[in-house]
C-alpha positions as CSV (number, residue, x, y, z in Angstrom):
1,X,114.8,111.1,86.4
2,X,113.0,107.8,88.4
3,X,114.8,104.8,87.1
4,X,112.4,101.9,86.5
5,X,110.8,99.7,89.0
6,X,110.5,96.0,87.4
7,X,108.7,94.0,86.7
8,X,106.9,96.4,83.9
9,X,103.7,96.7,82.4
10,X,102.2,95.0,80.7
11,X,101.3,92.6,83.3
12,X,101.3,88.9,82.7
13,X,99.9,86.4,85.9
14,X,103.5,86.5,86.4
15,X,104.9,89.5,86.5
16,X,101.6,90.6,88.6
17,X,102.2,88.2,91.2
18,X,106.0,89.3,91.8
19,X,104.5,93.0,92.0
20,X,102.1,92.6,94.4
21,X,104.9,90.3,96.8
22,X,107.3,92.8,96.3
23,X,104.5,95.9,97.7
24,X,104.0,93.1,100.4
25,X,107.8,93.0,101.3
26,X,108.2,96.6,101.1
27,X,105.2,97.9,103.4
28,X,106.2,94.8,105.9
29,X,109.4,96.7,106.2
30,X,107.6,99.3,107.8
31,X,110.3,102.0,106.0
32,X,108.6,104.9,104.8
33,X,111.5,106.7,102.9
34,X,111.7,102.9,101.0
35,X,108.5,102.1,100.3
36,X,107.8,106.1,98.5
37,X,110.5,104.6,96.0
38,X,108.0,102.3,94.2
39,X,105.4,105.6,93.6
40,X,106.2,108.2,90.8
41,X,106.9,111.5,92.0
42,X,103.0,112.8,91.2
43,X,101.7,109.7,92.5
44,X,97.9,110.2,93.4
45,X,96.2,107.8,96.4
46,X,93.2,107.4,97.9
47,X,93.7,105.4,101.7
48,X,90.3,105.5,103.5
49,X,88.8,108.4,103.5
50,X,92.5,110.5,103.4
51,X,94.0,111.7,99.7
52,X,97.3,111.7,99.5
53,X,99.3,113.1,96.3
54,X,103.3,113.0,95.5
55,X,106.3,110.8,97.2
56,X,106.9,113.7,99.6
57,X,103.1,113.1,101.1
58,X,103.5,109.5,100.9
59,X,106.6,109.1,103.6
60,X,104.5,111.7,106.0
61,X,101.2,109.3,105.5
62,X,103.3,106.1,105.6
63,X,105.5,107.9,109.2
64,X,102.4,108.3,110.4
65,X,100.3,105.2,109.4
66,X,103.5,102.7,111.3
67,X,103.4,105.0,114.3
68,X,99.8,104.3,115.2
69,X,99.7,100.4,114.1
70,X,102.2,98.6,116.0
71,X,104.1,95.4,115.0
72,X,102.4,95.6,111.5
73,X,102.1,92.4,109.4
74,X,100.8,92.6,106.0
75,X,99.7,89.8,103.3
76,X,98.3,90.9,100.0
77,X,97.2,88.2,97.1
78,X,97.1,89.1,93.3
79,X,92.7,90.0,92.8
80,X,92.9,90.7,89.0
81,X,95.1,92.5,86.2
82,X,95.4,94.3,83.4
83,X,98.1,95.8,80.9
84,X,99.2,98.6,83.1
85,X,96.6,97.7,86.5
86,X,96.5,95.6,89.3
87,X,93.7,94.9,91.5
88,X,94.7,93.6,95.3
89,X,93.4,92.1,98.7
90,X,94.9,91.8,101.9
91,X,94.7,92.0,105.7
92,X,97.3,93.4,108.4
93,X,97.2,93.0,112.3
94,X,98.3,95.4,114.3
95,X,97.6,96.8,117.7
96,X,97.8,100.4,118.9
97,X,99.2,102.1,121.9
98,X,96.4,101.0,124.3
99,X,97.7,97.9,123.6
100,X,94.3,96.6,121.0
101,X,94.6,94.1,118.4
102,X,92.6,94.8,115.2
103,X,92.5,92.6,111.4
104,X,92.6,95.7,108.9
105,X,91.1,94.0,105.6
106,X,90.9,95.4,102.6
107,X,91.4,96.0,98.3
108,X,93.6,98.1,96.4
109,X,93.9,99.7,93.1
110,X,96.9,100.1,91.3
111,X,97.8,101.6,88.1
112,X,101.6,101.9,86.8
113,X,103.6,104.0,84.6
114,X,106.1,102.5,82.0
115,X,108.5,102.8,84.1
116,X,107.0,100.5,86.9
117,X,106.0,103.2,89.1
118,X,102.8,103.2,90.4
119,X,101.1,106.2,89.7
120,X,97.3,105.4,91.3
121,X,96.5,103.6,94.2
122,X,93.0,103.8,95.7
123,X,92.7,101.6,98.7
124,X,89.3,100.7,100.7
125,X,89.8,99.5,104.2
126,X,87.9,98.0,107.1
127,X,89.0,97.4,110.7
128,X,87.8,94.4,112.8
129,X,89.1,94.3,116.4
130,X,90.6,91.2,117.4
131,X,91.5,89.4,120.7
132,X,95.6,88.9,120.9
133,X,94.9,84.9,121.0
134,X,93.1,85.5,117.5
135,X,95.5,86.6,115.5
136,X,97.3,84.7,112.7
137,X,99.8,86.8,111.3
138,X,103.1,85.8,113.8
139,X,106.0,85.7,111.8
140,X,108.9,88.2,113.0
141,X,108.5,91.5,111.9
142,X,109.5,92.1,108.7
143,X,109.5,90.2,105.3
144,X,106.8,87.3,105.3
145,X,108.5,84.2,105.1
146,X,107.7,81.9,101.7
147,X,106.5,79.5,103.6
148,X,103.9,81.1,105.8
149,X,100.5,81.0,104.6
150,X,98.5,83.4,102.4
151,X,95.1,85.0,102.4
152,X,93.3,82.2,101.1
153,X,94.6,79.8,103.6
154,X,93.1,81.8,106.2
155,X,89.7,82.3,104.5
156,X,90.2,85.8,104.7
């Protein structure tokens, strides 16, 4: 049995807010095996074009998502929520082997169990290559500090 994952629906401005830093924390840890903790065992995704369904799925996608997008820094800002769903933005830089920087933007889906899981996510992404002297995202890898800016700072 999955132990619960506050905060819990329903969703106040809140509670939504801590959610979505929390995802932000955990996919800036770049830790596949700890991120599939906050997904329900049947989770279902949509990333891209790719559909990914169960915990099991979502280490191999996450495994092979951080192997091809180097020093990965993620910021994601509350869009919208209900009861039980949560709408997200956000934008991550990374580079690949070759060395090329990119600005991956994008919005998510999310729906939650009870429990806190997330059960849905459905995530539409765009990449924009970027020059190394354009990025903006430079904090050490890892959590994003509190006081570095967010999305809307940038204009993003």
């Amino acid at each position: 049995m999955n132990a619960t994952r506050p905060p819990l629906p329903p969703f106040s401005a809140v509670s939504a807010t801590e959610k979505v830093r929390l995802a932000e924390d955990g996919w800036n840890s770049r830790n596949p095996e700890k991120v599939a903790l906050a997904y329900s065992d049947d989770s279902q995704w949509r990333n891209r074009s790719e559909f990914v369904n169960g915990r099991q799925a979502i280490v191999g996608f996450l495994t092979r998502k951080w192997q091809r997008e180097l020093e990965y820094r993620l910021i994601k800002e509350l869009w919208a929520f209900t009861d039980n769903r949560i709408a997200v933005r956000f934008a991550y830089e990374w580079h690949d082997d070759s060395g090329n920087w990119f600005r991956s933007y994008g919005n998510e889906n999310w729906e939650f169990g009870a429990d806190g899981l997330m059960r849905k996510r459905f995530a539409s992404i765009n990449d924009a290559p970027i020059q190394s002297h354009d990025r903006q995202f430079h904090w050490p890898l890892g959590r994003r500090p509190d006081e570095h800016p967010g999305l809307s700072d940038f204009g993003f």
